[in-house]
C-alpha positions as CSV (number, residue, x, y, z in Angstrom):
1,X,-93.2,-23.2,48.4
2,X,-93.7,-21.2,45.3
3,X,-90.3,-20.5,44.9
4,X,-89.3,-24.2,45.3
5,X,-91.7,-25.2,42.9
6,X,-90.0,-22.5,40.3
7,X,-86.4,-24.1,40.9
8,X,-87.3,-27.8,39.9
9,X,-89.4,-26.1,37.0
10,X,-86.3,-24.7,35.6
11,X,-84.1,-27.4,36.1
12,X,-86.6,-29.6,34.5
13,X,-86.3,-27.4,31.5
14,X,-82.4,-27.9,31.0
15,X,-81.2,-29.5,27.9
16,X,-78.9,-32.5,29.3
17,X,-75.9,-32.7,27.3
18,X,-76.9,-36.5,26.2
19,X,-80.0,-34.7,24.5
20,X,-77.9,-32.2,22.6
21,X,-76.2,-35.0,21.6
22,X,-79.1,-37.0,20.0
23,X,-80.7,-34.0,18.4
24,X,-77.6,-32.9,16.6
25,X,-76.9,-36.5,15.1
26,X,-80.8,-36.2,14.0
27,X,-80.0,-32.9,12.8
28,X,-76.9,-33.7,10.9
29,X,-77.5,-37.4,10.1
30,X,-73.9,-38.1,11.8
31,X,-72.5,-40.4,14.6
32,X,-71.2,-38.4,17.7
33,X,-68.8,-40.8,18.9
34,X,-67.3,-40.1,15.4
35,X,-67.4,-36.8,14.2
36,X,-64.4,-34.5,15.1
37,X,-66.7,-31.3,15.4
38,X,-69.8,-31.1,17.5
39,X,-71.4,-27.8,17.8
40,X,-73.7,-27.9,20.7
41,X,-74.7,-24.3,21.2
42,X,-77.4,-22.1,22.1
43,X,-79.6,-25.3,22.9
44,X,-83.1,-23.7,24.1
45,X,-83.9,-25.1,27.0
46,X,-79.7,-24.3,27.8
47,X,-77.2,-26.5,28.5
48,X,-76.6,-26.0,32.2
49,X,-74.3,-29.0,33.3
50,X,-71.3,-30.7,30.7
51,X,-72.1,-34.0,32.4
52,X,-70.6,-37.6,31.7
53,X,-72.1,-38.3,28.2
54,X,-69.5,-36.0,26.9
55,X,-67.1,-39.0,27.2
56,X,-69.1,-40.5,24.2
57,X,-67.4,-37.8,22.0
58,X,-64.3,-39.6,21.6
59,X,-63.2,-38.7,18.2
60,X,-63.7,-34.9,18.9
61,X,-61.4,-32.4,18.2
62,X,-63.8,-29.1,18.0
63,X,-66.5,-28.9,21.1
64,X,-68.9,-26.4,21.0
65,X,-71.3,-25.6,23.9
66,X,-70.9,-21.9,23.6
67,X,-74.1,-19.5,24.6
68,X,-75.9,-21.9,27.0
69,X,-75.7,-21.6,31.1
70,X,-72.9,-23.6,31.5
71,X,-71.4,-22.9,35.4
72,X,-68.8,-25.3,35.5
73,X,-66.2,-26.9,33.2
74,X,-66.4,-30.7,33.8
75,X,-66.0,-34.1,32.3
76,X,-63.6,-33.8,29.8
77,X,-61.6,-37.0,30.6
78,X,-63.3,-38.9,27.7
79,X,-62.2,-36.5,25.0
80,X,-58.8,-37.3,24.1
81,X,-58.5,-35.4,20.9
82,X,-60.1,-32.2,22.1
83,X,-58.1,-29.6,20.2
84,X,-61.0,-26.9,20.3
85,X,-63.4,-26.0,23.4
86,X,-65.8,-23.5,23.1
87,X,-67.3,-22.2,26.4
88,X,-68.0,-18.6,25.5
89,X,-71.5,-17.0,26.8
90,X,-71.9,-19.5,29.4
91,X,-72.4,-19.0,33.4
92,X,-68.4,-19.8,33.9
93,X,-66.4,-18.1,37.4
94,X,-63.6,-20.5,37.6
95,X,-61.1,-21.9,35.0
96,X,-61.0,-25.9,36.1
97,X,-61.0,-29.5,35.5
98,X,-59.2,-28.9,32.1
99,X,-56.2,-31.7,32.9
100,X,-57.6,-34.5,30.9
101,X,-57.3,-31.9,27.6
102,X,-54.0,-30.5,28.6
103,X,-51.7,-32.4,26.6
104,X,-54.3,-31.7,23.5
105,X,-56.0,-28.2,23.5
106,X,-54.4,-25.3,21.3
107,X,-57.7,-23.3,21.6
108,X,-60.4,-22.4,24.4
109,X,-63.0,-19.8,24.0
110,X,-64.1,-18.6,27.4
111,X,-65.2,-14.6,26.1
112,X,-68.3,-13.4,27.5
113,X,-68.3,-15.3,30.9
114,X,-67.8,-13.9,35.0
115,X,-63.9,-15.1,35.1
116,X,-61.8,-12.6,37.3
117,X,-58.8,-15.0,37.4
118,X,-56.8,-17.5,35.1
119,X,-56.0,-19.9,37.4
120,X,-56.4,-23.4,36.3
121,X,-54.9,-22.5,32.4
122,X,-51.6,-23.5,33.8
123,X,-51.5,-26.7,32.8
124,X,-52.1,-26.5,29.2
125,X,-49.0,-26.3,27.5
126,X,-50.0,-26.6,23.6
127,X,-52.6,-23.6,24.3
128,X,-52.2,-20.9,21.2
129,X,-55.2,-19.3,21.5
130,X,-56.9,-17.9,24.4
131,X,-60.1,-16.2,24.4
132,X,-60.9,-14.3,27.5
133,X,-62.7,-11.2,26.5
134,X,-65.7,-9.4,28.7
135,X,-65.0,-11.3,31.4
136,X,-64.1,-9.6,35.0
137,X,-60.1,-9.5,34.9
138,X,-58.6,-6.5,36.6
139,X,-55.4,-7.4,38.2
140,X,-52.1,-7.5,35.7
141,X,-50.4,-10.5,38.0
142,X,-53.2,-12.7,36.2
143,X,-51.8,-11.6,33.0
144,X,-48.4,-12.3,34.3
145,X,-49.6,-16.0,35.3
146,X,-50.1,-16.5,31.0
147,X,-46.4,-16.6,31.0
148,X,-46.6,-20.0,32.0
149,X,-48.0,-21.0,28.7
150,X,-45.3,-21.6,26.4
151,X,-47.3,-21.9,23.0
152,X,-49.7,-18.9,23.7
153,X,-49.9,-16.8,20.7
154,X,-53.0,-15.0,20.5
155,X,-55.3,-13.4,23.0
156,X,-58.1,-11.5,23.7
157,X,-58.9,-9.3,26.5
158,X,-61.2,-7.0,25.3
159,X,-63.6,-6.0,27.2
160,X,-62.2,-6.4,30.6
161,X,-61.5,-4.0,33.5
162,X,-57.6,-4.2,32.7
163,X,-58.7,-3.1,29.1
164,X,-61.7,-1.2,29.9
165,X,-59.6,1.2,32.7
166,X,-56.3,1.8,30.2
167,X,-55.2,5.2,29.7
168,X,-55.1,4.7,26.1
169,X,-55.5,1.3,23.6
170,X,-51.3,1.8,23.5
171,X,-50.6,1.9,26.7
172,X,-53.0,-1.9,27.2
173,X,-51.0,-3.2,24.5
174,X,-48.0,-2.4,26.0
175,X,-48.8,-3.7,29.4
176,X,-50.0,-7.0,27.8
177,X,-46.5,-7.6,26.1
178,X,-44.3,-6.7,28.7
179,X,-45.6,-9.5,30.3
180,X,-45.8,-11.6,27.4
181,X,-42.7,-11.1,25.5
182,X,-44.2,-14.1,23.0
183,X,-47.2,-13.1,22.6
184,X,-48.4,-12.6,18.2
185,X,-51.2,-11.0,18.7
186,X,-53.4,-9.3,20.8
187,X,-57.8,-8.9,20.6
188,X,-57.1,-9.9,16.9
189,X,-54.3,-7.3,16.2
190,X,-51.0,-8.2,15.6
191,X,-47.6,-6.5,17.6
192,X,-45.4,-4.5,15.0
193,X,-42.0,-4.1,15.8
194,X,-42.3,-0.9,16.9
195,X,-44.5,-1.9,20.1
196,X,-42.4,-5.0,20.7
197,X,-39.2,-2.7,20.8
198,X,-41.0,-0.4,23.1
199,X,-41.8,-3.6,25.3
200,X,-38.1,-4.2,25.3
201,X,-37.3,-0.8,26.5
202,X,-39.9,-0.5,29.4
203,X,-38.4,-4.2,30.8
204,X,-34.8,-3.3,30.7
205,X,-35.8,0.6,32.0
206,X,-38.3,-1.1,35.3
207,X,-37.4,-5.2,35.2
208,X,-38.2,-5.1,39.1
209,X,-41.6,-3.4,38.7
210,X,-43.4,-5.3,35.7
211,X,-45.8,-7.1,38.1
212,X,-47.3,-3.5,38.7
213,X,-49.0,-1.2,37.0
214,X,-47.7,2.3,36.5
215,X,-51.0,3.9,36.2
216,X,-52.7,3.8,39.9
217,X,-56.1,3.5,38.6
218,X,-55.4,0.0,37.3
219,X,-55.1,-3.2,39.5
């Protein structure tokens, strides 16, 4: 009973997204439905649901909900000029329900979450910027699966096993562009020539063994 009673007690105490809502245009003095940025983070209660108010937000093109306890990406079908989400320090395990931005988003901010796997990006094929540090990636076929993204640009891994279990900051980098020959920029640092000509080299030398790593200790 007492530990019943402490689960409805903190889901009482979430901030609904429709709440959020209202105190920002009190905060601001704006109208949601037509302001193109919303920041909704770090709401105290949290944010622990994006529920179906968000479809209100229809002029949006920069959604913020970063730092709450957000578990689940959802109801993003009402948004059809989302061209920034920010999810980062949320509650987030899987990458889903992002269709109804697809043919929109350039950006998504997912850093700080428990993600292990990119499934569910594939779809988004204006994505440029990807932000996917500290989260729980340590397998280079999920890297591998980014090659499906034609406009990714810039990403950032920091943070993650794959990163965190390199033999040396070169050696990550290198990994990272063999598999993404198109890829600007990686955790904020751009490739020189040098790094993408020893990408080039590493290809052509083992082009039937880039889905593995060639250091044992990494996934």
């Amino acid at each position: 009973q007492p530990l019943l009673m402490a689960k409805v007690t903190t889901e009482a105490r979430a901030t609904i997204c429709k709440e959020a809502i209202r105190l920002w245009e009190e905060k601001t003095g704006q109208t949601a439905s037509e302001a193109k940025k919303l920041t909704l983070w770090g709401q105290v209660p949290p944010v622990e649901k994006m529920d179906g108010s968000l479809s209100s937000l229809t002029a949006c093109t920069h959604l913020a909900l970063s730092s709450n306890s957000i578990a689940r990406i959802s109801n993003l079908s009402g948004l059809p000029n989302l061209e920034i989400l920010s999810l980062s320090r949320n509650c987030i395990k899987t990458i889903e329900n992002l269709e109804p931005v697809a043919g929109t988003l350039e950006q998504l901010w997912l850093s700080y979450n428990q993600i292990s796997t990119v499934n569910g990006l594939q779809t988004l094929k204006k994505l440029r910027v990807l932000f996917l540090a500290h989260n729980k990636i340590d397998k280079w076929p999920e890297i591998e699966k980014l090659a499906e993204l034609p406009a990714l640009e810039e990403l950032f891994l920091l943070g993650n096993p794959l990163h965190e279990k390199a033999e040396s900051v070169s050696s990550y980098r290198l990994e990272v562009l063999t598999r993404l020959p198109r890829l600007k920029r990686l955790d904020g640092q751009i490739f020189e020539d040098a790094e993408r000509a020893e990408a080039s080299k590493q290809t052509a030398v083992r082009p039937q063994t880039a889905a593995s790593s060639p250091n044992p200790d990494i996934p």
